[in-house]
C-alpha positions in Angstrom: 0.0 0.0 0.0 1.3 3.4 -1.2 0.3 6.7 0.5 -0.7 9.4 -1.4 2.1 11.7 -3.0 4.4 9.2 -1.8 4.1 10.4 1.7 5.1 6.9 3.3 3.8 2.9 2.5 3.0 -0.2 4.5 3.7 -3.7 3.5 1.3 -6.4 5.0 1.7 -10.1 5.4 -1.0 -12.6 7.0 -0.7 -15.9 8.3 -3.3 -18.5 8.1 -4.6 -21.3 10.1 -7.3 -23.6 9.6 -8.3 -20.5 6.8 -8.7 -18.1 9.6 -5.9 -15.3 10.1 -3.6 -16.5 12.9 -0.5 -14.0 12.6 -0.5 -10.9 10.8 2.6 -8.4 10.4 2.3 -5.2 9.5 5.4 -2.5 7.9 4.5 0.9 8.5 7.3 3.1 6.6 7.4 6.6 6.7 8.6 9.1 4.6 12.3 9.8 5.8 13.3 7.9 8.7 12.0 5.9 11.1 9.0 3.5 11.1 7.9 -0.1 12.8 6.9 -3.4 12.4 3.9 -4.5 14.4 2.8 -8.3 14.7 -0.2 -9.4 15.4 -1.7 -12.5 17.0 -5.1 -13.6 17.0 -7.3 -16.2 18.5 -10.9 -17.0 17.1 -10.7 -13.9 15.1 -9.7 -11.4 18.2 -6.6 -10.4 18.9 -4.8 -11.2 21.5 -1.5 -9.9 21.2 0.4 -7.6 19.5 4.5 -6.5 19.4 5.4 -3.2 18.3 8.9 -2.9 17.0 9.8 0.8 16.3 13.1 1.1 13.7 16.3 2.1 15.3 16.6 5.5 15.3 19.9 7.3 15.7 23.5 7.4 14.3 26.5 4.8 14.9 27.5 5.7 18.6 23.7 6.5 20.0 21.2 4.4 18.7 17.4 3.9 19.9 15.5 1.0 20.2 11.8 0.8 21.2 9.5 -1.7 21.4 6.0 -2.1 22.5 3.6 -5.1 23.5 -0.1 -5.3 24.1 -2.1 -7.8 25.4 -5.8 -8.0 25.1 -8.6 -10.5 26.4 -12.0 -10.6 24.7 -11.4 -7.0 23.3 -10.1 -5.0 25.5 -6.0 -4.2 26.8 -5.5 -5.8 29.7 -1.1 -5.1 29.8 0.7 -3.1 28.1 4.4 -2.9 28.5 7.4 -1.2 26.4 11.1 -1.8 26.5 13.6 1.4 25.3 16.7 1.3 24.7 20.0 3.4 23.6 23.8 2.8 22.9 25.9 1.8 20.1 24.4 0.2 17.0 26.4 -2.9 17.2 24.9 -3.5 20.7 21.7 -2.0 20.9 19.9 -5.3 19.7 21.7 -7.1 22.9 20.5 -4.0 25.2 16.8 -4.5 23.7 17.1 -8.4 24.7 18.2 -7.5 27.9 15.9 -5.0 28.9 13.0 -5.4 31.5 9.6 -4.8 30.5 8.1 -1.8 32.2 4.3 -1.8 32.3 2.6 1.6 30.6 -0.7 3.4 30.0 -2.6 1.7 27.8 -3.8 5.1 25.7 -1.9 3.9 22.4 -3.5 0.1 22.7 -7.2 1.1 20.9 -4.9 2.5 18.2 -3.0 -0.6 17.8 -6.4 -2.5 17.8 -8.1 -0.9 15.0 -4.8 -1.6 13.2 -5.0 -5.4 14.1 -8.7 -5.1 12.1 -8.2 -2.9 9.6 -4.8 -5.2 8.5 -7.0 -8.8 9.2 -9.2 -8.4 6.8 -6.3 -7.9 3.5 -6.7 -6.2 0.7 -10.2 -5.1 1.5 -9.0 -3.2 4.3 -6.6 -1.1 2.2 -8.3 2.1 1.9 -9.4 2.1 5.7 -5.9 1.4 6.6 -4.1 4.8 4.3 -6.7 6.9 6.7 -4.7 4.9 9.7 -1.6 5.2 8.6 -0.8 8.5 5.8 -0.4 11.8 6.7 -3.7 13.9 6.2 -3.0 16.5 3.3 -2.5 20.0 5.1 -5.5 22.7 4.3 
């Protein structure tokens, strides 16, 4: 998928599982730098989890890693914790790994829910997923 004027794209993979979607993984990509990967894991067609993997951001000696989980029962977030990280490229991976999880607010979790939907249901949910994810035109 392709935002208008170029202004970004997403990439989406799903996963089947007895012809239901199991696993879906979603590339948002930004114009410039930056971006994520979320995953997505359902059960019976609701999610139940999803992992939010935000690109390093940074130069060679201070990098940035974030990365974000949610976890949901019969609709609604029940956890949510992230992990952040900085140092040196070469080890920021081995920081991330090593991290603790520190619970959060759960503000961003709806969000990442109407995401899990909108990128279920394929190609159908294209157009509803550019009004997620592309920057509205300015005025």
């Amino acid at each position: 998928m392709d935002c208008p004027g170029r202004e970004g794209s997403a990439e989406v993979r799903l996963h089947q599982k007895n012809k239901a979607v199991s696993i879906a993984e979603l590339k948002d990509i930004p114009p410039g730098d930056g971006g994520s990967t979320y995953h997505f894991y359902y059960d019976n067609g609701q999610l139940i989890f999803a992992l939010n993997d935000a690109e390093p951001f940074g130069g060679a000696t201070e990098t940035r890693l974030l990365q974000r989980r949610f976890y949901y029962h019969q609709g609604s977030p029940i956890l949510c914790t992230k992990k952040e990280v900085w140092g040196p490229a070469d080890k920021v991976e081995s920081l991330l790994n090593n991290a603790p999880n520190e619970p959060v607010d759960c503000s961003f979790a709806p969000k990442v829910q109407r995401l899990a939907s909108t990128v279920k249901s394929g190609a159908a949910g294209m157009d509803d997923l550019k009004k997620l994810l592309c920057a509205k035109p300015a005025k």
